[in-house]
Residue, then its C-alpha position, 0 to 999 in steps of 0.5 A: x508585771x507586764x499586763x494591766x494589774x486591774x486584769x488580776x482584780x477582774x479574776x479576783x472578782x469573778x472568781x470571788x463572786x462580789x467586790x466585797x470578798x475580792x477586796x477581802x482576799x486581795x486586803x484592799x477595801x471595796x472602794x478600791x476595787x470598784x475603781x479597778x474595775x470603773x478603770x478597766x470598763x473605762x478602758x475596755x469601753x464595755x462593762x464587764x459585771x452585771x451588779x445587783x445586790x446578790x453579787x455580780x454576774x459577767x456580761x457577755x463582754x465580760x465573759x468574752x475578756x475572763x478567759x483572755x485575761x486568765x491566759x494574759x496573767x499567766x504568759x505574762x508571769x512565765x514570759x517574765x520567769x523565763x527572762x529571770x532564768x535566763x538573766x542568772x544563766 
């Protein structure tokens, strides 16, 4: 993998619409989520999810890095597709 892995748990998030259904889709537990993502706000140094008890909604910061992120994954997953093609050539 050549980005940060708590890139995929974000999507997840988002696209899921709370830490509960990722975590369920991803087969980890909320907890460990919620670490993902404290990990990648820390990292950012922004918050990214607006939580209430209703889910979770992006910041403006947030939505500013879901599109990025989106693009990250997958250049990063063809990049490493393409070096796997042209090892066996």
């Amino acid at each position: 993998m050549l980005y940060n892995a708590h890139l995929d748990t974000f999507i997840t998030v988002v696209e899921a619409g709370s830490f509960r259904q990722a975590a369920e889709q991803m087969n980890i537990s909320p907890s460990a989520v919620l670490k993902q993502i404290g990990l990648l706000e820390k990292d950012l140094g922004v918050t990214v999810f607006n939580r209430s008890r209703k889910g979770v909604s992006l910041t403006k910061a947030g939505e500013s890095i879901y599109k990025d992120a989106k693009f990250i994954v997958t250049f990063c997953d063809d990049a490493a597709e393409r070096v796997r093609k042209a090892a066996i050539s």
